[in-house]
N, C-alpha and C positions, 0 to 999 in steps of 0.2 A: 317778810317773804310772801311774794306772790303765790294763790291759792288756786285751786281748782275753780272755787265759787267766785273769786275775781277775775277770773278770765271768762266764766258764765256771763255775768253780769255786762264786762264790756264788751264781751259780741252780741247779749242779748238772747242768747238762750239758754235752758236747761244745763242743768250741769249734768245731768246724763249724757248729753249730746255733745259736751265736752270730751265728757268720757271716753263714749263713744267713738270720737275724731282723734284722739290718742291711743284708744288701740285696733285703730283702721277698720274698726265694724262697715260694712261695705256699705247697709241699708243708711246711708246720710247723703244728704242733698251735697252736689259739688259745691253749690254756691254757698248753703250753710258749714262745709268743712271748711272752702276757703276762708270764710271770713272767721273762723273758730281760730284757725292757722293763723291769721294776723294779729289775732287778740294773742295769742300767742306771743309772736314775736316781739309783738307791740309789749307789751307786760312782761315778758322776759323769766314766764314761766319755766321750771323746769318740772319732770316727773319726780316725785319720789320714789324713786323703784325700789327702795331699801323697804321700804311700808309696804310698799305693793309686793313686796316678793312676800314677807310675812303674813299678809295677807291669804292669799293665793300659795302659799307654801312653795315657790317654784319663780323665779326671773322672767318667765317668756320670751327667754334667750339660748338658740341652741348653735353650736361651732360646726363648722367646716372647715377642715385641714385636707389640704388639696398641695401636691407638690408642686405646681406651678402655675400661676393663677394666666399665664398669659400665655400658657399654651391653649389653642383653639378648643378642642376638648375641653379641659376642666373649665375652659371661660366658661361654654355652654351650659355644663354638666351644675356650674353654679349659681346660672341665672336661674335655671328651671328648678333647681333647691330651694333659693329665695323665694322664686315665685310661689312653690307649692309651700312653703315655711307660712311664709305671711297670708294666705287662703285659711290655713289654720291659727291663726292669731298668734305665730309664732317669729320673731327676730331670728335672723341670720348672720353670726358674721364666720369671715371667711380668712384664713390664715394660709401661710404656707411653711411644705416642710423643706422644700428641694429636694424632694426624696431619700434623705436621712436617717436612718431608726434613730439618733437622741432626738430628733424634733420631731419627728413622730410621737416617742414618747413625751416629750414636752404637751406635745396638744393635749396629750391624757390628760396628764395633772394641771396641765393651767387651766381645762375647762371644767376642772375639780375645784380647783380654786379662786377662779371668778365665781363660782358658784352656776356657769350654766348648766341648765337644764338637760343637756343631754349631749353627745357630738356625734358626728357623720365624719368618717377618717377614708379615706383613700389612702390605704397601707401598702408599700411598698418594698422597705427594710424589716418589717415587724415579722417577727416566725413561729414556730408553735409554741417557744418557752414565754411568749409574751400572751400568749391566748387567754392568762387566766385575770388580765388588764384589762382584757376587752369583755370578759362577761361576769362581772364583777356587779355592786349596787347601783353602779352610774352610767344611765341607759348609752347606748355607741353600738352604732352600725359600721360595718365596716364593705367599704368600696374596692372594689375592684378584685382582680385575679392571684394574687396572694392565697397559698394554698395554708390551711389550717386543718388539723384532722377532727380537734374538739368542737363542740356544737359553739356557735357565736351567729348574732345577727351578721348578715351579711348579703348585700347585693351583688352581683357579676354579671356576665354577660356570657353568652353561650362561643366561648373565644374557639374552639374546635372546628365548631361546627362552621364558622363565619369563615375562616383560614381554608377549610375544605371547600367551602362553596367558590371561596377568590382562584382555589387552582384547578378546581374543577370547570371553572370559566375559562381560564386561562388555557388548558387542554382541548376544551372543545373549540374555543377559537381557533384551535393550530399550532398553536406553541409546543416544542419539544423539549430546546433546552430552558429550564422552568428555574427560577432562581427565587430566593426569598432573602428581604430585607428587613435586619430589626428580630433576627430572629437566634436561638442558639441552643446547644444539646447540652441539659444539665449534668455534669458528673455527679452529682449527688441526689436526683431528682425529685429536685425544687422544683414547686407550679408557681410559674407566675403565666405574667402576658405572655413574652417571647417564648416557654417551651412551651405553655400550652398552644399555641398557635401553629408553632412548629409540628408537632404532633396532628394538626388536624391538616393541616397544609401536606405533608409527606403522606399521612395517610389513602389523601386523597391522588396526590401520585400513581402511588401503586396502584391503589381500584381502578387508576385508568391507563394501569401497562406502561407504566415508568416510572423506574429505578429512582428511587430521590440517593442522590448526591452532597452526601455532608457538606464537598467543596462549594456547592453555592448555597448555603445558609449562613448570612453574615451577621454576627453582630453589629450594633449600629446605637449610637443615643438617637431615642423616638424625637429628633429634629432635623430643620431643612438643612444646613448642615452636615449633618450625618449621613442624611441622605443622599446630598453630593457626595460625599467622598466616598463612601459606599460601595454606590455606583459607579463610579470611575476605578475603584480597583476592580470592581467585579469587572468591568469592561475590560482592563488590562489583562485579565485573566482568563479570561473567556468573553473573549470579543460574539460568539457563538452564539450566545444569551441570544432570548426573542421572549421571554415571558417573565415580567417581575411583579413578588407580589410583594406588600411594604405594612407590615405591624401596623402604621399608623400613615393618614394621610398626609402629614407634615413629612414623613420619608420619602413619600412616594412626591411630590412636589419637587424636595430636593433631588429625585432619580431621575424624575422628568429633565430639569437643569440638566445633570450632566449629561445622560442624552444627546439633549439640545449640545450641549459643548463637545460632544464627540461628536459630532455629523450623523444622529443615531435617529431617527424621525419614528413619533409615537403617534400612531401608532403602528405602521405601516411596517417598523423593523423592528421594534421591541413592543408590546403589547404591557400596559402599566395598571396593576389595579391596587386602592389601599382599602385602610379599614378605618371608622370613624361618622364618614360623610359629615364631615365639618361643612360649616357653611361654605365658605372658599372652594370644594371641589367641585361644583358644579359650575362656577365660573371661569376656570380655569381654560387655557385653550389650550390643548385638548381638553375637554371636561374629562374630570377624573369618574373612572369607574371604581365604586368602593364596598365595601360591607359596610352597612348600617345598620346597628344597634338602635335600640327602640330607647332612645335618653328618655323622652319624656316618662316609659312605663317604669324606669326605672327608679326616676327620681320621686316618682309616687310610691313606689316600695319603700324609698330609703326614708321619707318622711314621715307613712303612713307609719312602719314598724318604731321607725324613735317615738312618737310622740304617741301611741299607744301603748309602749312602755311606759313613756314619761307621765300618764295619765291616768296608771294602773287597772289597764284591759288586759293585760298578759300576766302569766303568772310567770318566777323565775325563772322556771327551767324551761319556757317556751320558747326556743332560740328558732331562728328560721332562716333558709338559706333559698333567693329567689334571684332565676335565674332569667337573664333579660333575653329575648328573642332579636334573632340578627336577619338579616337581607340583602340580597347581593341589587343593586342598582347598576345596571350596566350604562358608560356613559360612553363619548370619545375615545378613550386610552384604549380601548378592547374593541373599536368599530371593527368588521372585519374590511 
């Protein structure tokens, strides 16, 4: 079996510096990592991460369960995890659930039984009789808007506050009759994305002297898709519309479409703003006007709090709940 010290030997340096180049220490010359990476290949080393975990008491492996890796958002929300993961000498991999409570639950216990180090969950099915999963011995942060009432690490975004700024835009641009996309009135009320948004979106209605209307709050799945279709009933229904705001900027794409397919011109007859600021909306034509959430400060929260559990800086019952700052970007969709 090929050794640490035999892959020193035939790149011709240190076996610290092999080390090193295996667990991406930054301070190493490019041209000394490449050639460490050939001897690599060359030799057909692999790690032993079984020793190395014993070692080091811990994998240097922590999970991402993300409901769909190829929506715009989580793509993001993923890179900038990896990126912040491996700054701290930490691996990432990344799973999904389809937004499911059993694969939800799955991510728990598989990343219990790979033995990683820690997981970062974007929950979406999961509800408070699962809360005592998530602050349990095995560090997990948890993502997104999913309401919990017991203490648990957890990231969010200020979803109220972002939904009041999109229609408080939308009013001051002119718009009266004011419609919302991707949104819905909980009977039982549950926080997630959709009511909390909805709540911050009507709220701000009223503070500016108009009546919010349950008939235009439509639910929708946060896709382009949905967003067509959507929007084409809400058209049929109230052709009257002049201001849409859209959960997510993948709705608001697909609203734009239909639009476009009804002779409905953005922004000049309908006035379009979403939430997200994916990369795609500012290239859009019309550039999309959107709520932007600060991903990067967020992904620093969800990183910094796992692996300062995982590193034992927090004591148990230190749970923390950090809440990400939003900003309305006005683009195209809203010119007046």
């Amino acid at each position: 079996m090929t050794t640490m010290q035999d892959v020193a030997r035939h790149a011709g340096v240190s076996v610290m510096t092999v080390s090193n180049v295996i667990n991406e220490h930054p301070h190493v010359r490019d041209s000394t990592r490449q050639k460490v990476i050939a001897s690599i290949a060359e030799l057909g080393y692999h790690v032993n991460t079984s020793a190395r975990s014993l070692r080091q008491g811990r994998t240097g492996v922590i999970a991402l369960a993300v409901p769909e890796i190829d929506r715009p958002y989580f793509g993001l929300l993923a890179s900038l995890l990896i990126e912040r993961a491996a700054a701290r000498g930490f691996e990432l991999v990344v799973e999904q659930t389809a937004a499911r409570r059993d694969r939800e639950l799955d991510a728990i216990s598989r990343s219990r039984l790979r033995n990683y180090d820690g997981l970062i969950l974007s929950a979406v099915e999961l509800h408070d009789d699962d809360a005592t999963l998530l602050r349990g011995d095995f560090p997990t942060v948890i993502l997104g808007e999913r309401g919990f009432t017991g203490p648990l690490d957890h990231v969010t975004m200020a979803n109220e506050e972002g939904a009041a700024l999109a229609a408080a835009h939308l009013v001051e641009r002119g718009c009266r009759t004011v419609a919302m996309l991707g949104g819905y009135h909980s009977p039982t009320g549950a926080v997630d994305v959709s009511t909390s948004r909805v709540r911050g979106f009507e709220s701000a209605l009223a503070a500016h002297g108009i009546t919010p209307d349950a008939r235009l709050v439509r639910s929708t799945p946060f896709t382009l898709e949905g967003g067509r279709a959507a929007m084409g009933e809400l058209l049929a229904e109230f052709p009257e519309v002049d201001g849409v705001f859209c959960s997510t900027d993948l709705i608001a794409i697909g609203a734009v479409r239909a639009l476009a397919d009804a002779g409905r011109r953005v922004p000049q007859d309908v006035k379009v703003v979403g939430f997200d600021d994916v990369p795609l909306a500012s290239f859009l034509t019309p550039s999309l006007t959107t709520v932007a959430p600060d991903h990067a400060a967020m992904a620093d929260a969800a990183v910094t709090m796992l692996i300062d559990r995982i590193e034992g800086r927090r004591t148990a019952d230190d749970y923390r709940t950090v809440v990400g700052p939003v900003r309305l970007i006005a683009r195209e969709s809203t010119a007046d």
